[in-house]
N, C-alpha and C positions, 0 to 999 in steps of 0.2 A: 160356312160363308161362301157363296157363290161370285166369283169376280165378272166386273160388267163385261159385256161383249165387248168394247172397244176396246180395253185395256192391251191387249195382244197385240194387237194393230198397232195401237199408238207407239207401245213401248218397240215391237219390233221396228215400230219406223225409225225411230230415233238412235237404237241400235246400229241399224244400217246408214244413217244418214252422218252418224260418228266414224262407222268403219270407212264414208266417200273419204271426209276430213282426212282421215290419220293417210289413207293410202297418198292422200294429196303432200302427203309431209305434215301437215298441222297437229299441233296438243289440242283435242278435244274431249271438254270433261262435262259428265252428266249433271244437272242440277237437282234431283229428285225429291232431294228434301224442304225445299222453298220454292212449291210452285205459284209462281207467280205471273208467271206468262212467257218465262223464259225457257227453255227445255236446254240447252246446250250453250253451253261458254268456248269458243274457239280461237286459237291461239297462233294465228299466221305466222310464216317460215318463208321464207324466201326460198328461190331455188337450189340456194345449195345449205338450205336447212339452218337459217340464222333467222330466229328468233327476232320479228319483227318489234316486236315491245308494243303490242295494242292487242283486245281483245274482239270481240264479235261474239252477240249474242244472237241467238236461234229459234227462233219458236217454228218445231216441226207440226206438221199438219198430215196424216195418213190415210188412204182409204179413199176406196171410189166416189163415197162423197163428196170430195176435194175436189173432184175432179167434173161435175155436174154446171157449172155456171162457166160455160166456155165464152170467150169473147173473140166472134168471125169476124176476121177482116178478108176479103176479096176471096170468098167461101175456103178458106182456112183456118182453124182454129189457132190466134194468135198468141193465147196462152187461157188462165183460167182466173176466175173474181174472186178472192179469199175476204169473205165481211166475218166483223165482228163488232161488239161494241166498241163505242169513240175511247172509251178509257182505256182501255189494249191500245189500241194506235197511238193514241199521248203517251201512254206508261212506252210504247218501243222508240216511238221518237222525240222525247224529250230524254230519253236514257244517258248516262255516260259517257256508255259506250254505244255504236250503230247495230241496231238490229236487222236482221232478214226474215222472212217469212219464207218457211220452204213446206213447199208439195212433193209426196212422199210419194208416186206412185209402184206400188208392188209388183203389177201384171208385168209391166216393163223394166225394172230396177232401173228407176231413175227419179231422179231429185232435181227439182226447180224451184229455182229464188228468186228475191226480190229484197230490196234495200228500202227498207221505211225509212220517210222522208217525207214531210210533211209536202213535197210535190207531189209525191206519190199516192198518198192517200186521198180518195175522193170519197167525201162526206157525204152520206143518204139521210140525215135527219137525225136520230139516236144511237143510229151503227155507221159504219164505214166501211170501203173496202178496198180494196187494192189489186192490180193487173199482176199476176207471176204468168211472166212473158217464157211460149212455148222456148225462146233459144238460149235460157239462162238457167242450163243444165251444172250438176256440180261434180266436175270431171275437169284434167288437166288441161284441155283448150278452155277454159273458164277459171283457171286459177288466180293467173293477174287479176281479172275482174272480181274477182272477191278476194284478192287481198286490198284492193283499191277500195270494196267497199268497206272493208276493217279500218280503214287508214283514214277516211274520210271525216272523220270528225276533228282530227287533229289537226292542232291551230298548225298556220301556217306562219315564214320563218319573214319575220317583216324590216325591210331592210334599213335604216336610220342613219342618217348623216353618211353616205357616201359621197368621196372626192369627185365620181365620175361627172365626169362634164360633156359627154357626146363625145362622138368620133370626130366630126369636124376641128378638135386639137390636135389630133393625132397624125402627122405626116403619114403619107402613102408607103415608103418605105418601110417607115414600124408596124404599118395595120400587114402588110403582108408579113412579116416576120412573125408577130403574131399570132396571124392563123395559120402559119404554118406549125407553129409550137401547139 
């Protein structure tokens, strides 16, 4: 049995697009046995290696191919157009958890994402596709931004029945004692 050409590519992409994660600090683990559109479950860490508690799913993308629907802005290339059918875009952003879409380029060892989100995706008719912006590389000046996109889905903390009643009760005195604490 002869394995398809792409196989090597894809797999070594996702390989190396696990080894960005781990050197990032993150737990990153393959999905290989349930593919479904996810290739990588990621497992954000903060900087001094504490276990965020949320997940980020991955669908890697490899090869020069990926890399052919460039989008110029002011004759720059401002990143590249990843299309695929509408049900991949729903199945990543109606998910759980927040998915990214990453571009895997070889020539250069470099990985570029994007956060699916239903702003993100612009619909052509029966496929879709989405901008992976040249500067949303996956390397430590872009950490926070993709732990932010892990985090993003998580409801936020809503506040109910607080006493506050404005600063205008609060004599001049107390508010500088205050800010100084």
């Amino acid at each position: 049995m002869r394995a398809p050409r792409n196989e090597a590519t894809g797999t070594s992409g996702e390989s190396e697009v696990k080894a960005e994660f781990e050197r990032l600090g993150w737990g990153a683990m393959s999905a290989p046995e349930h593919d479904i559109g996810t290739d990588l479950f990621l497992s954000p860490r903060d900087d001094r290696r504490f276990d965020l508690r949320t997940m980020l799913g991955a669908q890697v993308k490899t090869g020069p191919s990926q890399f052919r629907n460039e989008c110029i802005v002011d004759d720059q290339i401002a990143g590249w157009w990843f299309s695929t059918d509408l049900t991949h875009f729903e199945y990543w952003s109606n998910h759980a958890i927040p998915h990214i879409i990453i571009l895997r380029d070889q020539n250069t060892n470099k990985s570029y994402w994007q956060l699916v989100t239903p702003d993100n995706i612009r619909r052509t008719g029966k496929t879709a596709k989405i901008l992976i912006p040249r500067d949303q590389t996956i390397d430590k000046s872009h950490n926070r931004d993709l732990q932010n996109a892990a985090l993003s889905m998580l409801p936020s903390p809503v506040w109910e029945g607080s006493a506050w009643r404005g600063s205008s009760t609060i004599n001049r005195e107390t508010l500088i004692r205050c800010a100084l604490l």
